[in-house]
C-alpha positions in Angstrom: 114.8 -12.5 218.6 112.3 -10.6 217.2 108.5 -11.2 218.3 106.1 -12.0 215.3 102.4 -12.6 216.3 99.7 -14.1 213.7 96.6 -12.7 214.5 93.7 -14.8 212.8 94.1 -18.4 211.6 93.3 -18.0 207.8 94.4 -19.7 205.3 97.6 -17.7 204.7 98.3 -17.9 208.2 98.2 -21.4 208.5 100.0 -21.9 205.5 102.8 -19.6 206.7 103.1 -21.9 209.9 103.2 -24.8 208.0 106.1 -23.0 206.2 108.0 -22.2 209.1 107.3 -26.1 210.5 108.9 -27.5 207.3 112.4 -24.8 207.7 112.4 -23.0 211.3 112.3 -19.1 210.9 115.2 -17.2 214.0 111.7 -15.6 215.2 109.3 -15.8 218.4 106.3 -16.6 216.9 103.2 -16.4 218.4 99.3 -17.2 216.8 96.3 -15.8 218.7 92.5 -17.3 217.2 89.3 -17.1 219.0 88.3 -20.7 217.9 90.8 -23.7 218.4 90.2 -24.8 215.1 90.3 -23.3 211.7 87.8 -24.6 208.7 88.6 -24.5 205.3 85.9 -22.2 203.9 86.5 -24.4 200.1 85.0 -27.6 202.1 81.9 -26.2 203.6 79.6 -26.1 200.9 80.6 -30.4 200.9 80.2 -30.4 205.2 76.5 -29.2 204.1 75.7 -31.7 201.6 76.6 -34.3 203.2 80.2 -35.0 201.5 82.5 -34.3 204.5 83.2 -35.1 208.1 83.5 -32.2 210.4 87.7 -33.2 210.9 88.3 -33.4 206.6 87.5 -30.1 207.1 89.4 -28.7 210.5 92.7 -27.4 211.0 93.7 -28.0 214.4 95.5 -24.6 215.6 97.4 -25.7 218.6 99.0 -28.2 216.7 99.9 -26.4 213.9 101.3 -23.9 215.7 103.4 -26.3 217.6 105.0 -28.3 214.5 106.0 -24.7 213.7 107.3 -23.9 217.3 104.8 -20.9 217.7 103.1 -20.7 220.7 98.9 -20.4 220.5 96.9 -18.0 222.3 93.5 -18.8 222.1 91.7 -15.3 222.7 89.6 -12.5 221.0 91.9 -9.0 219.6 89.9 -6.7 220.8 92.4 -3.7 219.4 95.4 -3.1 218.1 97.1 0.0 218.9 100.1 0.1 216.0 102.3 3.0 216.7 102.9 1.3 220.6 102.7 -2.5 218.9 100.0 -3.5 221.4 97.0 -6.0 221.4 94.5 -6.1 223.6 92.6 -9.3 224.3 88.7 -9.1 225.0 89.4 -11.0 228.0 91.8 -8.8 229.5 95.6 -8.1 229.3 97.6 -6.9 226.0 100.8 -8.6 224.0 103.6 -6.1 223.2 104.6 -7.2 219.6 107.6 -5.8 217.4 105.8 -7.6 213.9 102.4 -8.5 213.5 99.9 -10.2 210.6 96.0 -9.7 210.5 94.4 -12.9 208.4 91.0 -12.2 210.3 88.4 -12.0 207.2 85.6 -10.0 207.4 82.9 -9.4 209.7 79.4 -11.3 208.4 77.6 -10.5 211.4 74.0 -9.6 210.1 70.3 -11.3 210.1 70.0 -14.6 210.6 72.7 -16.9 210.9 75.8 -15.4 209.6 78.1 -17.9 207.4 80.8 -17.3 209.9 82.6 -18.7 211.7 82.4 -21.6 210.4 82.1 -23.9 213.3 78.8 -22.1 214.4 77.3 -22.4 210.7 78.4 -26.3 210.6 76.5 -26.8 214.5 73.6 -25.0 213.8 73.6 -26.7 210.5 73.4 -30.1 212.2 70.9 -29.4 214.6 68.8 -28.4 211.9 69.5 -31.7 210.1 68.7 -33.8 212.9 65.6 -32.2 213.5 63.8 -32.9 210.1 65.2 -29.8 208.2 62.5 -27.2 207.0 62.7 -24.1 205.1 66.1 -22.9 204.7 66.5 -19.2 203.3 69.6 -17.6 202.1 70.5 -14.3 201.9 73.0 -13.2 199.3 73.5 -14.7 195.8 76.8 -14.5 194.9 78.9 -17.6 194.4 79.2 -18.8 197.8 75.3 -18.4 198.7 75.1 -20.4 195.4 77.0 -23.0 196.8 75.3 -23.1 200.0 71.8 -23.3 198.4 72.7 -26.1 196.0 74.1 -27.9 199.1 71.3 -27.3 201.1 68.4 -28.9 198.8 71.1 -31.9 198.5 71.2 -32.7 201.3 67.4 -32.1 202.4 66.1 -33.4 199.2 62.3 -33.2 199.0 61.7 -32.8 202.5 62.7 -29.0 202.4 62.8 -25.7 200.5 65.5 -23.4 199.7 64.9 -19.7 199.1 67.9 -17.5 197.4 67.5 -13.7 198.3 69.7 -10.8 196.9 69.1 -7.4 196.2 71.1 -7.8 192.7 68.8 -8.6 189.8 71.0 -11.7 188.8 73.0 -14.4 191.0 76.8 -13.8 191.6 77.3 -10.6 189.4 80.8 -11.3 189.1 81.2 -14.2 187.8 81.2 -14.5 183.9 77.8 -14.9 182.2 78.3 -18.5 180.8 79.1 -19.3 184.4 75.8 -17.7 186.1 73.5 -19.5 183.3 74.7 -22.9 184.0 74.6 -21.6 188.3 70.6 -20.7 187.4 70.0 -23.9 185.8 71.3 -25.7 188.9 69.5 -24.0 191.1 66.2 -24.0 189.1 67.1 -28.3 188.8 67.3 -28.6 192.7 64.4 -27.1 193.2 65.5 -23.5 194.9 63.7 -20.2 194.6 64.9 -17.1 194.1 63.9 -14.0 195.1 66.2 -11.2 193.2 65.7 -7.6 192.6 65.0 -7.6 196.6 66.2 -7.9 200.2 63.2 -9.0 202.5 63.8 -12.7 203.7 60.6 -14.8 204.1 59.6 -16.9 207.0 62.3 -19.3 207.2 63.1 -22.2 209.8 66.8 -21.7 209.2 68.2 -18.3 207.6 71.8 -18.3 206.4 73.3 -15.1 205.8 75.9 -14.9 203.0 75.8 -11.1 201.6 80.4 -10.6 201.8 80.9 -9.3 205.1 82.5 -5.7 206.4 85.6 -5.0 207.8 85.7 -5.6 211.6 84.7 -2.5 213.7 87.6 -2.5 216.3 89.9 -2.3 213.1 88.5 1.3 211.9 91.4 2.8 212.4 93.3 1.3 209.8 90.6 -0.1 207.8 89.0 2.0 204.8 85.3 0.7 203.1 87.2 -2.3 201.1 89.3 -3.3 204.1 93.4 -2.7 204.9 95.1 -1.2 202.2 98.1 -2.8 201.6 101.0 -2.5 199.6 102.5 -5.2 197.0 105.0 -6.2 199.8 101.5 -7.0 201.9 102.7 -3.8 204.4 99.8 -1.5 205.9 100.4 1.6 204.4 101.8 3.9 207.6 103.0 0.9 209.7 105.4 -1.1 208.0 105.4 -4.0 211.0 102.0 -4.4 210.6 100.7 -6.8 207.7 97.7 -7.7 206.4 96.5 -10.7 204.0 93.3 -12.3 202.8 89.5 -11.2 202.8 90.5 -8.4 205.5 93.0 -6.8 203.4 92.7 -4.2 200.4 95.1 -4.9 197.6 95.6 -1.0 196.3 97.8 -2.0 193.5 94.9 -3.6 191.7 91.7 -4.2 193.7 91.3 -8.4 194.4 87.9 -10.5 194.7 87.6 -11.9 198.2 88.4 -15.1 197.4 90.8 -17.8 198.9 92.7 -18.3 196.2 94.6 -15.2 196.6 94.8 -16.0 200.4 96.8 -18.9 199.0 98.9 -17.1 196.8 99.9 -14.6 199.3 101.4 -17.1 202.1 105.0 -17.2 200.8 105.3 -14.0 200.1 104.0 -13.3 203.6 106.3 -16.0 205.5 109.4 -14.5 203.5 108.8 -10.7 204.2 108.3 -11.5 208.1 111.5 -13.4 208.4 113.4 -10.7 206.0 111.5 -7.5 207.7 112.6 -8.9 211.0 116.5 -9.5 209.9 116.6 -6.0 208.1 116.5 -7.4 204.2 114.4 -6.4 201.4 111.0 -7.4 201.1 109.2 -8.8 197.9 106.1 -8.1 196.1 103.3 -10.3 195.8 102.2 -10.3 192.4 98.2 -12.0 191.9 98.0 -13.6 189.4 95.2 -12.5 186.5 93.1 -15.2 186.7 92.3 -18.8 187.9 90.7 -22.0 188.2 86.9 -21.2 189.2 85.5 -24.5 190.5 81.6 -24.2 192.1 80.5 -27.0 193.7 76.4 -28.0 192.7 75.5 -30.0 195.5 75.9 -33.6 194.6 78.9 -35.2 192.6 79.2 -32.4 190.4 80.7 -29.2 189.9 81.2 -25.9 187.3 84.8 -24.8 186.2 85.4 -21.8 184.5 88.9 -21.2 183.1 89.5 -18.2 181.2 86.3 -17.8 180.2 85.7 -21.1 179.1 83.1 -23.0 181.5 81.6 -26.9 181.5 80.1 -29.0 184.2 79.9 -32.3 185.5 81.2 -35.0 187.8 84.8 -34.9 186.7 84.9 -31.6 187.8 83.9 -32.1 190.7 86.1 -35.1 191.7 88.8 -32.6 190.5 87.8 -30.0 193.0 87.6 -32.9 195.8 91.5 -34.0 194.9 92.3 -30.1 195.2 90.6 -29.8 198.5 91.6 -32.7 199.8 95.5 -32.2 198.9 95.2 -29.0 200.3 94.1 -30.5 204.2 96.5 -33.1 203.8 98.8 -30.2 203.8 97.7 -30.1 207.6 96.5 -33.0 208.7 98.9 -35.6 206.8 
């Protein structure tokens, strides 16, 4: 039986186990996360403003790699040598693999407090709650900074600031101009500031960086300035038993935006070409789609959708984006 470890707990990850739970795969499977629990990144803006309980938002590792009969390794990858089909764990010792999957993300180490993992942003985000709140500054502008600004003065209300920094000269570049006008006027509503055109934070009590991340270092190897290139079959290039999905993988057929969505996407096409890479059959492609459903979150019951170009706001939207979110943990944790 052929060994198959899941390094990382993402999103496609987890949706692959809960796959295999659902119709039992003839593999050894084998997941190996530094935290015990993963968060889902589309709930975190809501944990911040107030919407969400810590558990709406957790996916409980252990337990989902036991309804799928995986074993979990709580531990830190500390390298990965491909051509021997190694790991080796931070704390010591190495797993001998014969097919592995990387659904790490990126690394957002940097100033201030970076928005992952997760679990750290959500504790030191409490603490600072509980203690009055202050000043909050975030660097980076894009959508998810956004996000995390408008959920920030929500939840503080008048007893705090929020300060936007990015060195762009507008908020979230990449999202469509209709979309980034009604993002400014929601920001400019609760109150934020922003500071673009530059990338000097001011005096904060709490700083929050969101700027996108890098591929993590012990990865160079296989890693290029966009992440793992990977082919349509989600194959690293010169090791075919090595995958890679999500934020830490590089799409070369047709570059993707690090978004979940394609994480999503990607998890059947991943759980199939394990088991069929493993019994000797042919892989299939994974083919994004060209666009989707763009729902931003503003802080209180309301929300932005952008659908082919075509973007409105209000609460139905977000109540929408709440019953997507929510169906999605239930996925997990029903």
């Amino acid at each position: 039986m052929k060994h198959v470890v899941l390094i990382g707990g993402g999103h496609t990850h987890a949706l692959v186990l809960q796959a295999y739970a659902k119709a039992a795969p003839n593999l050894r499977l084998t997941l190996i996360d530094a935290q015990p629990h993963a968060t889902y990144s589309g709930m975190v803006p809501g944990y911040l403003a107030g919407h969400y309980t810590r558990d709406q938002l957790q996916i409980d590792l252990a337990q989902l790699a036991a309804r799928a009969g995986a074993t979990f390794l709580q531990a830190h990858v500390s390298a990965i040598d491909p051509i021997a089909k190694r790991l080796t764990l931070q704390s010591g010792g190495d797993i001998a693999y014969d097919i592995a999957s990387l659904d790490i993300g990126l690394d957002h180490s940097g100033p201030g407090l970076p928005v992952k993992p997760f679990a750290t942003l959500c504790d030191r985000w409490d603490s600072f709650v509980s203690a009055g709140g202050g000043h909050v500054a975030i660097l980076g502008a894009g959508a998810a900074g956004c996000e995390l600004a408008l959920a920030a003065a929500h939840r503080l209300g008048p007893r705090s600031h929020v300060t936007l920094i990015d060195r762009a000269e507008h908020i979230a570049p990449q999202l469509a101009p209709a979309l980034r006008h009604r993002l400014t006027r929601a920001l400019n509503t609760a109150g934020a500031t922003l500071h673009l055109g530059q990338s000097i934070a001011p005096k904060a009590d709490l700083q929050i960086t969101a700027t996108g991340g890098q591929p993590h270092r012990w990865l160079h190897a296989l890693t290029g300035p966009q992440g793992i290139p990977v082919a349509p079959t989600l194959q690293t290039g010169a090791h075919p038993d090595l995958f890679a999905t999500g934020d830490c993988a590089h799409f070369t057929a047709r570059p993707l935006p690090k978004a979940g969505v394609f994480a999503v996407r990607q998890a059947p096409i991943l759980a199939d070409n394990l088991q069929a890479l493993a019994q000797g059959q042919p892989l299939r492609p994974y083919h994004p789609q060209s666009d989707y459903l763009k729902l931003l979150s503003l802080g209180g019951h309301s929300a932005i959708a952008d659908w082919h170009g075509l973007t409105a706001s209000g609460a139905a939207f977000w109540h929408l984006k709440d019953r997507i979110d929510r169906a999605f943990m239930a996925r997990f944790n029903g």
